[in-house]
N, C-alpha and C positions, 0 to 999 in steps of 0.2 A: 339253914346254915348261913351265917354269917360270914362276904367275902371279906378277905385280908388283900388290901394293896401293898406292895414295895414297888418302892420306885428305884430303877436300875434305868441309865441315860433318857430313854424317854418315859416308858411303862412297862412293870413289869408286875403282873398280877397270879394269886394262887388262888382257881377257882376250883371246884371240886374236887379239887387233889392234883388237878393237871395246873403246872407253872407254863405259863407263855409272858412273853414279852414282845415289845415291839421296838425296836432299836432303832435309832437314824445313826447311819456310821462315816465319818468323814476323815478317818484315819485307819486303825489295824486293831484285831484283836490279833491276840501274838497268840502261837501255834499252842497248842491245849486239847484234854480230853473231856469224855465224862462219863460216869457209870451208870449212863441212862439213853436212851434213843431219844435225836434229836430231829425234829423236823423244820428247814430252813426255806422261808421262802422270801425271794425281793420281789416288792413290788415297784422299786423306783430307783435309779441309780447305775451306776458301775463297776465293776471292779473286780478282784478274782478270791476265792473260793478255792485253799489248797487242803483237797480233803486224803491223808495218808500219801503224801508228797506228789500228787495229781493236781493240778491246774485246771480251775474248770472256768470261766469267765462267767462275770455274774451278771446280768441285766436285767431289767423289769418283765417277773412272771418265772424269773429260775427258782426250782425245788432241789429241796435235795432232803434225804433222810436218812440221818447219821446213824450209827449205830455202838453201842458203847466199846468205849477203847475206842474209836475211832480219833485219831490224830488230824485237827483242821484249825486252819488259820482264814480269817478274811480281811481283806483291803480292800479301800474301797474309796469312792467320790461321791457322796450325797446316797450313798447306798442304804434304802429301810428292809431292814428284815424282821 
């Protein structure tokens, strides 16, 4: 099978059916869902992680794993996830 790239801020690829991406983020995704489970992790950065109006602070090495319908925003300074 043949990988398909999109590129979404840094990389964002659709490999065997599973979509990841890898994002550097230095301002906000604005609060938003999605009708899929999502698995979040940073590995470099700061900033906060508002998942269903919960504040979680974000730094290098946090997880988190959404679940659909789940309402979450991220802000952030030099934050990859």
């Amino acid at each position: 099978m043949s990988e398909k790239i999109f590129r979404f801020h840094d990389e964002t690829r659709l490999t065997g059916g599973v979509n990841w991406r890898i994002t550097l983020l230095d301002e906000a995704f604005l609060l938003h869902t999605h009708d899929y489970y999502e698995l979040e992790y940073a590995s470099e950065g700061t900033g906060v992680n508002v998942i269903n109006g919960v504040e979680y602070p974000i730094e290098a090495g946090s997880l988190w794993i959404l679940g659909p319908n789940d309402d979450h925003m991220l802000t952030g300074n030099h934050v990859r996830v």
